[in-house]
C-alpha positions in Angstrom: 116.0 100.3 108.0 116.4 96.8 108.8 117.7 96.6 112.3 118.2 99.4 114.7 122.0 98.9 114.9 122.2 100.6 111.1 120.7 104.0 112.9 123.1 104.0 115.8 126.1 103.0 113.3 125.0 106.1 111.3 124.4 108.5 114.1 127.7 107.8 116.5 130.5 105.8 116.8 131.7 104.6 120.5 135.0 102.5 121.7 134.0 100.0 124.2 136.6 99.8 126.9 136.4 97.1 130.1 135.4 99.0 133.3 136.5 98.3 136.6 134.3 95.4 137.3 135.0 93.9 134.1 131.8 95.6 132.2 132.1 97.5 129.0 131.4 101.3 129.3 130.8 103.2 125.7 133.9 106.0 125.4 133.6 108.8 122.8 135.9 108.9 119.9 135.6 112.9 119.2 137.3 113.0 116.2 135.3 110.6 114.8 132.0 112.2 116.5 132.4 115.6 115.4 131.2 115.3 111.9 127.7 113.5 113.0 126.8 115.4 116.0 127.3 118.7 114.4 124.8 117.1 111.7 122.3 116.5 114.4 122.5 120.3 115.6 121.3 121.3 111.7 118.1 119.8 113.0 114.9 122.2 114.3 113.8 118.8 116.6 115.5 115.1 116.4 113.3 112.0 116.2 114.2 108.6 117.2 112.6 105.8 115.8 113.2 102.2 117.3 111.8 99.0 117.0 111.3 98.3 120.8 111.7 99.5 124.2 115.0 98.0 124.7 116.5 99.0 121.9 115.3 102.7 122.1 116.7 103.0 125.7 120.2 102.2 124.2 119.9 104.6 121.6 118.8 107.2 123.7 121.6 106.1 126.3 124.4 106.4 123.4 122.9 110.2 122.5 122.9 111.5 125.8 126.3 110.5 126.1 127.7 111.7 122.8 125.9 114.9 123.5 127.7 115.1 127.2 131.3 114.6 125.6 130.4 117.9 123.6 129.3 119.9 126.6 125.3 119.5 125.5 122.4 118.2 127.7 119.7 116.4 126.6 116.2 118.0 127.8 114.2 115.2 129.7 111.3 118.1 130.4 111.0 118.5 126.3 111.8 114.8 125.5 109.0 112.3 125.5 108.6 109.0 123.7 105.1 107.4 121.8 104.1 104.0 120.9 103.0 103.8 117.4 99.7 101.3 118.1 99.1 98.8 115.1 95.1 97.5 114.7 94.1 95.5 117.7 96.8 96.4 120.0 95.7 96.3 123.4 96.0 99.5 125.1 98.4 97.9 127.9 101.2 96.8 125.7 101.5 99.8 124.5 102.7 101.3 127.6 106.4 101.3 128.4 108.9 103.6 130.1 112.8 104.5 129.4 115.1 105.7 131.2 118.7 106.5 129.8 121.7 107.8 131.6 119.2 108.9 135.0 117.0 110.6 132.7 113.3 109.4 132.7 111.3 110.7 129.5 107.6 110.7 129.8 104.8 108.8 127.7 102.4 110.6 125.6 99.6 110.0 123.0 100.7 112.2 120.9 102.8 115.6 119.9 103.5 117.9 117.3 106.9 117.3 115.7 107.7 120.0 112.5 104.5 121.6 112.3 102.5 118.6 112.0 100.7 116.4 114.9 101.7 112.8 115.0 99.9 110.5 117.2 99.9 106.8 118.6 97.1 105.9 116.0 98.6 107.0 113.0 95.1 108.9 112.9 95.5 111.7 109.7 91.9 112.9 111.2 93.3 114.9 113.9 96.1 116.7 112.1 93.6 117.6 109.4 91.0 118.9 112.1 94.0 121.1 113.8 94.9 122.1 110.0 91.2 123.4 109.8 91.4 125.1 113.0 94.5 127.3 112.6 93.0 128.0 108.8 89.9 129.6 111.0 92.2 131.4 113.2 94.2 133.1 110.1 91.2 133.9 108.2 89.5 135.7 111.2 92.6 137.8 112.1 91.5 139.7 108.7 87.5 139.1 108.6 86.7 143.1 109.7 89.1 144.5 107.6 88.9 142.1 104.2 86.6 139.3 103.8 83.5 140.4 105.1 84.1 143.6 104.1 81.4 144.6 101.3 83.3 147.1 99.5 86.8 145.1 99.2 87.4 143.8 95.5 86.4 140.1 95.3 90.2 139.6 93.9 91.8 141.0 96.6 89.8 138.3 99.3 90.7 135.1 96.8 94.3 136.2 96.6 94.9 136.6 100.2 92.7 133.8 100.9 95.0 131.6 99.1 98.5 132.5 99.9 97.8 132.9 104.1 94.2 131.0 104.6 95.4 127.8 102.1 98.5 127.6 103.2 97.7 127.1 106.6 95.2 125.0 106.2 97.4 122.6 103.5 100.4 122.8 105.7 102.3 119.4 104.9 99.8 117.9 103.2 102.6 116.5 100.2 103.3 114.0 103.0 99.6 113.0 103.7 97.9 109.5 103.3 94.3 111.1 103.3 90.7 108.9 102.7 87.5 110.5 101.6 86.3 111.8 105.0 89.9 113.9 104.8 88.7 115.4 101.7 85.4 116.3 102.5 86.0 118.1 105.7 88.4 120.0 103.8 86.1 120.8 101.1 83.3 121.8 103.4 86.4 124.1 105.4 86.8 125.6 101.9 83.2 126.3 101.1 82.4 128.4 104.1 85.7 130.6 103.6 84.5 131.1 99.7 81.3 131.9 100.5 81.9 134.1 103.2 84.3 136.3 100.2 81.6 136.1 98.1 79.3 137.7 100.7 76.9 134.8 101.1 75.4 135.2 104.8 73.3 132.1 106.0 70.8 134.0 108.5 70.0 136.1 105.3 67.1 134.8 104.2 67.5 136.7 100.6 70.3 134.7 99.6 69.9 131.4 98.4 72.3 128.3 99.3 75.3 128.2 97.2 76.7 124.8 96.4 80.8 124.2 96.3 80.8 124.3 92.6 79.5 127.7 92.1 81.2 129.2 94.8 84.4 128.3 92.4 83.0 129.0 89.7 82.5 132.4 90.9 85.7 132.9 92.4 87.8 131.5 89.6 89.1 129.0 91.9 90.2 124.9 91.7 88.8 122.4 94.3 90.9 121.4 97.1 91.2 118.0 96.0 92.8 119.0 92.7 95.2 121.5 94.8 96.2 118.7 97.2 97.0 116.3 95.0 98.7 118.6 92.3 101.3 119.6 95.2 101.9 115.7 95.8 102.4 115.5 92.2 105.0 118.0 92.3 106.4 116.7 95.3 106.7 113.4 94.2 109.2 114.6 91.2 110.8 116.7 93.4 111.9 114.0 95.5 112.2 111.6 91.9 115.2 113.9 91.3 116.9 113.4 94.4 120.2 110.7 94.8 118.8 107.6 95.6 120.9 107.7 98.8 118.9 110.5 99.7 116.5 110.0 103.3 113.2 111.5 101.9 114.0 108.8 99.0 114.3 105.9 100.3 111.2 106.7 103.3 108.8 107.8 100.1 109.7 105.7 97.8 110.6 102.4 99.8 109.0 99.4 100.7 108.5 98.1 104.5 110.2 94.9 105.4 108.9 92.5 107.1 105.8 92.8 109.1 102.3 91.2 108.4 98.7 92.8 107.6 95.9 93.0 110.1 92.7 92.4 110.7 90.1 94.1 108.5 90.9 97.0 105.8 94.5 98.1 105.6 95.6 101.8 105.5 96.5 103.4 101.8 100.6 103.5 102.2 101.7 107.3 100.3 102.5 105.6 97.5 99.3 104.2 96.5 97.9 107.6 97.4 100.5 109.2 94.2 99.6 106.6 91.8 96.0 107.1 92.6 96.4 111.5 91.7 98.2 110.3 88.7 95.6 108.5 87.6 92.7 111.3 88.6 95.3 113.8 86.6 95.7 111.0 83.7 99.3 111.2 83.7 100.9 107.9 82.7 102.1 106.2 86.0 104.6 103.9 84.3 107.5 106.6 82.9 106.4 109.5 85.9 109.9 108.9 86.9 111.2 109.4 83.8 109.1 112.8 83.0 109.8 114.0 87.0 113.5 114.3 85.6 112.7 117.8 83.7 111.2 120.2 86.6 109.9 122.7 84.2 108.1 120.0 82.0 107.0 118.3 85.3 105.0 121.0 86.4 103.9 121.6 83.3 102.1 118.6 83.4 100.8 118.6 86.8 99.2 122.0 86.3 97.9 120.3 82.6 96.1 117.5 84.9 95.1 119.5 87.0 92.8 121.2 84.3 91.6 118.2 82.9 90.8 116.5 86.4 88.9 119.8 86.9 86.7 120.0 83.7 85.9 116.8 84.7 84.7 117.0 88.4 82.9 120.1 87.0 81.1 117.8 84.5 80.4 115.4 87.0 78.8 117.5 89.4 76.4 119.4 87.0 75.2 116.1 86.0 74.5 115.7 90.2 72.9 118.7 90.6 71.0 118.2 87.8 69.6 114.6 88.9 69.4 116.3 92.9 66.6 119.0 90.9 64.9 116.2 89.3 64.3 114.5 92.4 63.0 117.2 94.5 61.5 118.7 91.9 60.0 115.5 89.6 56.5 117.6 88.0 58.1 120.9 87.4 59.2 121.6 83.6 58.8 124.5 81.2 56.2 126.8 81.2 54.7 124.7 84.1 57.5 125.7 86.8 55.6 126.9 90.1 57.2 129.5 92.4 59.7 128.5 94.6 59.4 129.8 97.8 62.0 130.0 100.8 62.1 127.8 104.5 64.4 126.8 106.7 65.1 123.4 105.4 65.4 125.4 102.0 68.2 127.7 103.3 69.7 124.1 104.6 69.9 123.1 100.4 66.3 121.6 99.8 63.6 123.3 98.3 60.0 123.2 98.7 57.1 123.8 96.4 54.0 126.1 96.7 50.8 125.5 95.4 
């Protein structure tokens, strides 16, 4: 949205009157309000977004009237207001107060809004590390009875690990921005639960370390990076097929206006995050829109990249593993191999040789 006025013209619609000392005083039209407000109550939470202080007290001032003329109170206890910080804000400007209609809402730093945490840095790092966390709790509610049971069918674990563990842990993540360091404490969340179906125990000194690609090898199962970025994928043509009038649209597919970069590296928008897993899945980024238009055939071919960027990360990390043997082990070939023997910094994935 350009200008705030847009949101408010969408949301209510007042007639201004002249008070008593001559100063206008917003009325509500209820015909004209029922339709809009009655939207609004559709919602699980409402967010408003404003570009300043000012103008957010006047939106907020206009809701807690409209809501009044229906008989509805606005919460101050469960309403609080955030200042999304750009890159080298000072910490002080970013602190403001509102106050609309008596109501005084408190600051915070951050809050969870629709499952998902959103705070003043725009920081994905700490909804990825809550994602993590609850994944831990859901996987432990079932470790006694399932997954570290020995006699329970390796099946079994992957399928419920997938559709309660997963989906926890991925909650939301179609809407994600995330960088490398997102994907490998994801990874390394997804190796421990793998390896603890499989029945790999790390103060067992007969097993061996495991690296992330057996452990799906084993399990028949596809990286976490090729999951995440085959639900954007789908995502993406689901919204693709929407009217272009359509909010999800227009807030995934749009361009800011205005504004200016900062200082230093600038974040990866969504958008150059999908064109980056089309290009991993080698799906042609110039007619996706066209292709998104057929659901079927659109998941068809997100499930078809998915394979392909799969065979190729396998690839890729044999060849790794293969160079990380080499290197640890440079004399050993053939006939010539030497006993491998077992230590602590072996069980931590290094191995050491005995004369």
């Amino acid at each position: 949205f350009k200008a705030d006025k847009g949101i408010m013209d969408a949301l209510v619609h007042l007639r201004k009157k002249r008070g008593a000392e001559g100063r206008e005083e917003a009325t509500v039209e209820g015909s004209v309000l029922a339709t809009p407000l009655w939207g609004m109550l559709y919602a699980d939470d409402a967010g408003v977004v404003s570009q300043s202080p000012e103008q957010l007290r006047k939106m907020m001032g206009v809701i807690v009237v409209v809501c009044a003329a229906f008989g509805l109170t606005v919460s101050e206890a469960k309403t609080e207001i955030m200042c999304l910080r750009a890159k080298g804000m000072p910490e002080s400007t970013a602190t403001f107060s509102v106050e609309a209609a008596g109501q005084v809402y408190n600051q915070t730093n951050e809050f969870v809004y629709l499952g998902g945490n959103i705070n003043e840095n725009a920081d994905l790092s700490i909804e990825v590390d809550r994602r993590v966390r609850n994944a831990w709790c859901s996987f432990r509610k079932y470790t006694l009875e399932l997954y570290d049971r020995p006699s329970a069918p390796l099946e079994l674990k992957i399928r419920m690990l997938r559709a309660e563990v997963l989906e926890t842990m991925l909650y939301g993540c179609v809407t994600w921005s995330p960088r490398a360091c997102h994907y490998d404490t994801l990874r390394r969340a997804h190796h421990r639960f793998l390896t603890r179906c499989i029945g790999w125990r790390k103060h067992n000194r007969a097993d061996h370390p495991i690296s992330y690609l057996d452990t799906l090898l084993k399990t028949g199962s596809e990286s976490i990076e090729a999951t995440l970025r085959r639900r954007r994928i789908l995502f993406a043509g689901f919204v693709a097929r929407m009217e272009d009038t359509r909010l999800p649209k227009c807030v995934m597919f749009g361009e800011m206006v205005g504004g200016a970069g900062c200082v230093g590296g600038q974040e990866k928008e969504w958008m150059g995050c999908f064109l980056d897993d089309l290009r991993a899945f080698g799906i042609n980024a110039d007619q996706w829109t066209t292709a998104a238009q057929d659901e079927g055939k659109w998941r068809r071919t997100a499930e078809q990249g998915a394979e392909r960027f799969m065979a190729k990360w396998i690839a890729a990390e044999k060849v790794k593993a293969g160079l990380r043997h080499a290197v640890v082990c440079p004399n050993v070939t053939g006939r010539t191999k030497k006993r491998i023997a077992q230590s602590k910094r072996a069980r931590a994935g290094s191995l050491a040789l005995v004369d």
